[in-house]
C-alpha positions in Angstrom: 0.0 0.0 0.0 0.9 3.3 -0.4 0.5 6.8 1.1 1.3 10.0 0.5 2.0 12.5 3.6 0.7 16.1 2.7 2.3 17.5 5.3 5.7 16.4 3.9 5.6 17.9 0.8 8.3 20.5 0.0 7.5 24.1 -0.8 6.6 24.9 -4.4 6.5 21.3 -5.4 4.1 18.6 -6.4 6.6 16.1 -4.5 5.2 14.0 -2.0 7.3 11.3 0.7 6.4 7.7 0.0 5.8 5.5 3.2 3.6 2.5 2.5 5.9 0.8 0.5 8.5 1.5 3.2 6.2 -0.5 5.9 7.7 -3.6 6.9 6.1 -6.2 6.3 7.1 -9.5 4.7 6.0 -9.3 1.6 6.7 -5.3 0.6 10.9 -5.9 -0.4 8.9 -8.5 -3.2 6.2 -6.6 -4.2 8.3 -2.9 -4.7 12.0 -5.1 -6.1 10.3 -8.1 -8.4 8.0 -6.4 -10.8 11.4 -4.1 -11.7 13.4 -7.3 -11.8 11.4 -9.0 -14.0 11.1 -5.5 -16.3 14.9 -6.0 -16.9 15.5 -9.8 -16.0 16.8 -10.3 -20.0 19.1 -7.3 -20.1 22.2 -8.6 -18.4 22.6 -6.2 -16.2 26.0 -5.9 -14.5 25.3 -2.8 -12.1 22.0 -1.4 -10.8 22.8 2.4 -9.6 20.1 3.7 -6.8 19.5 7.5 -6.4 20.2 9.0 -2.9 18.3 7.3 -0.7 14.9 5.7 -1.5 16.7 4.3 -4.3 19.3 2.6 -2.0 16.3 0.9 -0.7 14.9 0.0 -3.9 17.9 -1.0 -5.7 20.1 -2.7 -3.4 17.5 -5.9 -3.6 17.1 -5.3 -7.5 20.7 -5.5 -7.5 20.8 -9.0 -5.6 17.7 -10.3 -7.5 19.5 -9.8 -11.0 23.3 -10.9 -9.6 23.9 -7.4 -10.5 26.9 -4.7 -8.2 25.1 -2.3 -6.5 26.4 1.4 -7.3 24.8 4.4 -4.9 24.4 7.8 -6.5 24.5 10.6 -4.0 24.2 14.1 -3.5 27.7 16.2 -3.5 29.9 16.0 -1.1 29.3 12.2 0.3 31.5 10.0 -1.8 34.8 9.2 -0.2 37.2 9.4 -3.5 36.8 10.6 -7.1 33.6 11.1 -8.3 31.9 12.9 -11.6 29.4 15.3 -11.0 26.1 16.5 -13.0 24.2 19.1 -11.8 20.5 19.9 -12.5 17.5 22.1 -12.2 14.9 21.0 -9.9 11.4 23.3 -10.0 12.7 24.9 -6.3 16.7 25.2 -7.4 19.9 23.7 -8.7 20.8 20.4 -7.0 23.7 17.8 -8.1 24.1 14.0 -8.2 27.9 11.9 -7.8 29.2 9.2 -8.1 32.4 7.4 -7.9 34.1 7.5 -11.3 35.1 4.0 -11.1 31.9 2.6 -10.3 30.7 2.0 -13.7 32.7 2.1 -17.5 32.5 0.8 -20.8 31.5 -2.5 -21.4 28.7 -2.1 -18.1 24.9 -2.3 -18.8 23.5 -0.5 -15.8 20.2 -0.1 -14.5 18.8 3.1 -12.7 16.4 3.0 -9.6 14.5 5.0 -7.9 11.5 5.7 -6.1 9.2 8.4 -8.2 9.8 9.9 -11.6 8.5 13.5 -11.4 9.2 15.7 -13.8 12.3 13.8 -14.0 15.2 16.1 -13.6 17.1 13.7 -10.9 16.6 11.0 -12.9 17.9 12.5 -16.6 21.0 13.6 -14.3 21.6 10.2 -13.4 20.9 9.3 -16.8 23.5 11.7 -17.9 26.0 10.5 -15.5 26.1 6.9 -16.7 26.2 8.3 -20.2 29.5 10.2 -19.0 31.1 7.3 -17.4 30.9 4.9 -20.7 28.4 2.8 -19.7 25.4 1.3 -21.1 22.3 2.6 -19.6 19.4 -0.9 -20.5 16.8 1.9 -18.9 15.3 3.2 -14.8 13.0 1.1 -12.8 11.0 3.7 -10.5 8.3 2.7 -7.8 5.7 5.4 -9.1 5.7 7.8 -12.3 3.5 11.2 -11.8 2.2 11.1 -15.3 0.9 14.3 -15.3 4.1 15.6 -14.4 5.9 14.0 -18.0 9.3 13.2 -16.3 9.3 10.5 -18.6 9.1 12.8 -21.7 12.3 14.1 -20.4 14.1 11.1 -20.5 13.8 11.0 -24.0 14.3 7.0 -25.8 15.7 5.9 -22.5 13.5 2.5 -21.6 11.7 3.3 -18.4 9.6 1.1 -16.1 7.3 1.9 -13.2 5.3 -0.3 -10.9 2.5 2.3 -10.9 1.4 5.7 -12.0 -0.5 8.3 -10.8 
């Protein structure tokens, strides 16, 4: 189940925090993970990147499920050695992703997860980021797309896969 908290919602935004996937009960890890396992099961995938942090949560057991390295994406300044960097408009500001710049390279098929597509700024910066590194990018896996807000447009040809929209 899932449920949106109103009174989480960032200023100026049509964001909202998901929780009910987050509940934990035994069956929520299979129900959010499989449907974007089996999405991507025939794309031998060799690393699944998350998005700072619900896609940590998401990806990490994607990552397991396909036999896939697990690659986190994070916001500047938390990476420990060399990292690239893309930075991005967001409808409230500027904002950056990183990542290691060994994490990924030529000859990779990566998957990108993450827990909404909105108007799908983060995700065409991680997008761009794999792109950088020499990677393949097989497509993003998200938990819930916000149709009306098109993020999906912005991702151009890129293969993308949600469990649900709204």
């Amino acid at each position: 189940m899932l449920t949106f908290s109103p009174e989480l919602i960032v200023p100026e935004t049509n964001r909202s925090l998901i929780n009910g996937a987050l509940r934990p009960w035994a069956g929520s890890w299979h129900k959010t993970a499989w449907p974007k396992v089996q999405a991507f099961a025939k794309e031998q995938v060799t690393h699944v990147i998350g998005i700072e942090s619900r896609g940590f949560i998401f990806g990490a057991p994607v990552a397991i499920e396909l036999g896939a390295g697990f690659v986190p994406m994070r916001k500047p300044g938390k990476l420990p050695s060399a990292v690239e960097r893309v930075e991005y408009s967001l409808e409230y500001g500027l904002d950056a992703l990183e990542v290691h710049r060994d994490a990924v390279h030529w000859g990779h098929r990566v998957l990108i997860v993450d827990d909404v597509l909105a108007t799908g700024g983060t995700a065409k910066a991680a997008c761009d980021l794999v792109a950088l590194l020499g990677s393949h990018l097989v497509g993003c896996a998200f938990l819930v797309e916000l149709t009306a807000l098109r993020g999906a447009r912005r991702l151009g040809s890129v293969r993308s896969h949600a469990l649900t929209r709204y």
